[in-house]
N, C-alpha and C positions, 0 to 999 in steps of 0.2 A: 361366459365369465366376464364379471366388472372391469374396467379397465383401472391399473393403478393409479390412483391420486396422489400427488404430492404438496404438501403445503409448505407455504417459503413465507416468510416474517419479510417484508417491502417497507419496514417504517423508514427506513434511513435514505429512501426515494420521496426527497422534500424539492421544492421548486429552489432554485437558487442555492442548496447546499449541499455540495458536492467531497461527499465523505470515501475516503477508501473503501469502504466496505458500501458504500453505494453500486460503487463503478465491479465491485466485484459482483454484487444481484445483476447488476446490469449487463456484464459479460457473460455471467452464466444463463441467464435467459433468453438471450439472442441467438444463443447455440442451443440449449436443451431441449426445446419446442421440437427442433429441426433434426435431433439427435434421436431421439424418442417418441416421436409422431401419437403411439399409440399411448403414450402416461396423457392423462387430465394432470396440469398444474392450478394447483390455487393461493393466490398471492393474497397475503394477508397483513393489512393498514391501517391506519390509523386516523383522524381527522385534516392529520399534515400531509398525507400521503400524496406524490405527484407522479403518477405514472405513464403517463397519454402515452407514450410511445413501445408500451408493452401491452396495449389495449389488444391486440391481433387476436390470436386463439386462448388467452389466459382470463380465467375467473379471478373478477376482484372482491373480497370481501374487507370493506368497511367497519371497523369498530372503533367507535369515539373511543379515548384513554382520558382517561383523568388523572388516576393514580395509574404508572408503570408498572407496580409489584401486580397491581390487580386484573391488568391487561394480562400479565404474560400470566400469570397463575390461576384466573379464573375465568376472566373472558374468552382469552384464546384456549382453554382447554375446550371451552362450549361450543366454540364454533367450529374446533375440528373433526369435535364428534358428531356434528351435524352435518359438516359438510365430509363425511366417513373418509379420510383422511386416514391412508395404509403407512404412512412416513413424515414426520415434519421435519422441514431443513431449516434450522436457524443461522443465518451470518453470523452471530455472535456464541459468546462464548457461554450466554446463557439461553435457559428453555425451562419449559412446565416444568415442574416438580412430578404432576398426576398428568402425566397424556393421554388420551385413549388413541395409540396410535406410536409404533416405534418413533422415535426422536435422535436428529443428527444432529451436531453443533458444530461452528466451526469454529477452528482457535488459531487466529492470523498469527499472535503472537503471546508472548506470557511477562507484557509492559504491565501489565495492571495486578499480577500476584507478584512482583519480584520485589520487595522492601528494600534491597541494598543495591539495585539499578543506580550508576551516577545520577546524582539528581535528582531520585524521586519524590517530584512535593507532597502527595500522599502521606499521611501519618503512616505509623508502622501498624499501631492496631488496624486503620482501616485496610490499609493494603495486605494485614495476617486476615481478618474478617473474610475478603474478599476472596482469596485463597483456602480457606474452608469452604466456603458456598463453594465453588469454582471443582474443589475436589468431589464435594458431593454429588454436584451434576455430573459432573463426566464420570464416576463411579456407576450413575443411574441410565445415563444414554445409552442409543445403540452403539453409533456409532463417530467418532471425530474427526474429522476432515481438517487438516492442516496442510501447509503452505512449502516445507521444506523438510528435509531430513534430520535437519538442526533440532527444530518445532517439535518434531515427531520424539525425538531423545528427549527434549526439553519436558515435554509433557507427562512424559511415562514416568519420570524420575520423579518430578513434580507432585503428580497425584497419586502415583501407584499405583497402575492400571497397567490391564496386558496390553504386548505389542501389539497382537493382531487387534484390538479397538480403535487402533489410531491407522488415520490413511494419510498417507501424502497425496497432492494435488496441485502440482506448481502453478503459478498464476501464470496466465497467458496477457500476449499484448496484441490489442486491436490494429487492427491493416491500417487505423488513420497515422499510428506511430509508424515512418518510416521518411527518408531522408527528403526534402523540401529542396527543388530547383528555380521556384519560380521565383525569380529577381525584384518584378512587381511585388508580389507575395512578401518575400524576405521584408523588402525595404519599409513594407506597408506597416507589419508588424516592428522593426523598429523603430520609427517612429510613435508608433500607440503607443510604447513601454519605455521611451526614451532612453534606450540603450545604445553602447559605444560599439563601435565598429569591430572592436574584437572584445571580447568577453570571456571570463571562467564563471560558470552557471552550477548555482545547487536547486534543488527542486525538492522541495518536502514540505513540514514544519518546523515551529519552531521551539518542540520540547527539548528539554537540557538534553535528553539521551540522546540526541540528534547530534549533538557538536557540533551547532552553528559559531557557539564563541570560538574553540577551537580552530576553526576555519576562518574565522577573520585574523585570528593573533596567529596564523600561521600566513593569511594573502599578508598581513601585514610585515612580515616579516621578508618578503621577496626581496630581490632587488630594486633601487629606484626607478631602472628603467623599464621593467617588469608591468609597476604598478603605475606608472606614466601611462603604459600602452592599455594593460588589458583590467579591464572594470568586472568587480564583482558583483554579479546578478545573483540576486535572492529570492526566489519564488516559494513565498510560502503565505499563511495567511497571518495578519498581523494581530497575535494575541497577548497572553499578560507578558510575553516575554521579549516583545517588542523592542518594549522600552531599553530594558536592561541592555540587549543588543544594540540599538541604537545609540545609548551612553558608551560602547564600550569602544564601535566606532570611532567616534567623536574624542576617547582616551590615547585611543592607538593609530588618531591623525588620520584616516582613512575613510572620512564621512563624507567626502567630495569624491570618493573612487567606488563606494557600496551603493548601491540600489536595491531597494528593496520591493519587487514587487507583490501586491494584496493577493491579488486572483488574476490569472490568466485565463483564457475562456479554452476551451478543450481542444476547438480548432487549432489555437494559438501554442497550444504545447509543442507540440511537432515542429511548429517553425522554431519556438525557443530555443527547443535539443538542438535542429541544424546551422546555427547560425553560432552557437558558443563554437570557444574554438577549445573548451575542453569540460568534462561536467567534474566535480568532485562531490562525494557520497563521504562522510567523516562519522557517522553515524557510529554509537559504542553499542547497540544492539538493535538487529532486526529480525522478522520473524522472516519476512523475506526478501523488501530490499527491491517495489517495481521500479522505480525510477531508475535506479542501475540498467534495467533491463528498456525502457523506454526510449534513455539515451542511447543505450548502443542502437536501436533499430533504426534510429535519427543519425547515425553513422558518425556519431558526435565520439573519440577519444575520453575513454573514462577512466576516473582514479577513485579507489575503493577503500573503506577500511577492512581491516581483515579479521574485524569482529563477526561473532554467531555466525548469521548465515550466508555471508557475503560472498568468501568465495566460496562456496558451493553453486551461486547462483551466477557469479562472474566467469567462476572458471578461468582459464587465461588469458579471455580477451580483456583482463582490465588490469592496471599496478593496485597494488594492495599496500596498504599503510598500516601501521598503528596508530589508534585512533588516538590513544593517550598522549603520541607523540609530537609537539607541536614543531619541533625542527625536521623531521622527517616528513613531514603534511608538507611544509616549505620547499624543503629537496626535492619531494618527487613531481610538483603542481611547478617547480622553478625548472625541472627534467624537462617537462613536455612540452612545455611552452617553449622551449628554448633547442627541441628536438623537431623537425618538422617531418620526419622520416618516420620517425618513433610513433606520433599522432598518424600520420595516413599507415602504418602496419596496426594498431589498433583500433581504427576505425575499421577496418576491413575483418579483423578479427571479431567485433563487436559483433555487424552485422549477420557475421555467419552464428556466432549464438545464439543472437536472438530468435532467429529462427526456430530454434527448440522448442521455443515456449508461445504457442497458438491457444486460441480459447478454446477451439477444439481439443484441443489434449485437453487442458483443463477441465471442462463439463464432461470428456468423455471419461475421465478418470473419477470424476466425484460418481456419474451415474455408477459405473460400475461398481464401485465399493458400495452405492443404495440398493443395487439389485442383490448384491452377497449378502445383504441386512434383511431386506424382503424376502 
């Protein structure tokens, strides 16, 4: 008997761009190999594609793109029936139309059909567009693999599809995520990012649905001597919304107390989370919310909103807010800081949650809903 083949879409494994749904190929492949010994994987790219470090036992197959509709609708149908492909896994939310071969998708989140998301720059027809297409694939897949219990409600409702199509899969966090003692280390990394000796640290991007404004006109609001001591770190990557945020700074008097960092290198995250002396997450929708989960394993004190799926993923190690709320963001981020008891009983709470969530679970839970499909 053939051994099962599985085909996985690798285009968002690019040199130097380092996408969520990168690091999610990227964790599920470092475990699956090791999980399933006996599946052949075959990883399928594009001219951008950057993988060296998944070279071990995986097949790479190559297909220039030119046009994306044609890639995923004609090209990659061709190569999966060549290369007899029993399952394909997409990261994303779309897949062929015609596969010859069951098809999974994953759906991190439902940012991209929601029209009345705070924020969404998206026109309405395009983001209703998108949500058609989106219902038609996932009406035609095997199977969907999502991220939270939230995701899993959010979908079913959304396209009208039975429960048992949709899987949960909580995201797991790499062993590099976990708390930093080296002092050399620490010190080394603040100075590269020139940050202050105590800090409140966010970690994301910077779409509106994120409520980074939010988060400034709430640090801005603290006390004087609050904002004297402790500097707001921003790691996110600097896009069209930069600006705005930067002007709004500079409105709210707090442009000599924000930082804004571009990219942090992956090594450097870990030191980030343990050296803030508290992370805040203000986010008004997530599908599931790693960076909550990152910080706590870095034993950093976290503050949450209590949108979608936050606490489900936070559970009790974090305080939860309302995101809308910008005097309550104030209260609880002016609590912690100003609590040192409260910060070491939630760092120790963090820590122990994190532990729930290993890559292992993750790959061992997506396999298993591919072997129900197979």
């Amino acid at each position: 008997m053939s051994a099962i083949r599985i085909g996985i879409d690798i285009r968002e494994l690019r040199r130097d761009v380092k996408t969520g749904i990168a690091r999610y190929i990227s964790n599920f492949l470092m475990v699956a190999a090791r999980l399933k010994p006996e599946w052949e994987f075959v990883l399928f790219g594009n001219q951008h594609t950057f993988a060296p470090a998944l070279a071990g036992d995986y097949k790479k197959v190559i297909i220039s793109e030119g046009s994306t509709f044609w890639w995923d609708q004609v090209e990659l149908p061709r190569a999966l029936k060549k290369e007899r492909i029993d399952l394909f896994l997409s990261p994303y939310h779309k897949a062929p139309f015609f596969a010859p071969c069951k098809v999974a998708i994953t759906i991190h989140d439902l940012t991209p059909f929601l029209p009345f998301l705070p924020h969404q720059k998206e026109s309405f027809v395009k983001v209703m567009l998108k949500k058609i297409v989106g219902r038609l694939i996932a009406r035609k897949v095997d199977l969907i693999v999502t991220v939270s219990q939230h995701s899993k409600k959010d979908i079913i409702n959304l396209f009208g599809i039975p429960e048992e199509k949709v899987s949960v899969a909580y995201n797991g966090i790499p062993e590099l995520f976990s708390p930093v003692k080296d002092a050399n280390l620490l010190e080394a990394v603040r100075k590269k990012y020139t940050l202050a000796r105590d800090y409140i640290l966010y970690v994301g991007n910077l779409l509106p649905h994120k409520n980074v404004d939010g988060l400034l006109k709430a640090y801005a609001r603290l006390p004087g001597d609050l904002i004297a001591r402790y500097q707001l770190a921003i790691v996110a990557k600097k896009d069209d919304n930069f600006k705005i945020l930067l002007k709004l700074c500079e409105e709210l008097k707090i442009a000599d107390k924000v930082i804004f960092i571009d990219f942090a290198d992956d090594g450097d995250l870990p030191v980030l989370y343990s050296m803030a002396s508290v992370f805040v997450f203000p986010s008004f929708y997530e599908g599931f919310g790693l960076p909550v989960l990152e910080a706590m394993a870095c034993g950093v004190p976290v503050l949450c909103s209590s949108a979608a799926s936050l606490p489900e993923v936070a559970g009790d190690a974090a305080i939860s807010f309302d995101p809308h709320n910008t005097e309550e963001i104030t209260m609880v981020i002016g609590k912690i800081l100003s609590d040192y008891a409260l910060r070491r009983e939630l760092s120790v709470k963090g820590l122990e949650r994190a532990k729930n969530f290993s890559l292992e679970k993750t790959a061992g839970n997506i396999i298993e809903s591919i072997e129900e499909v197979l």
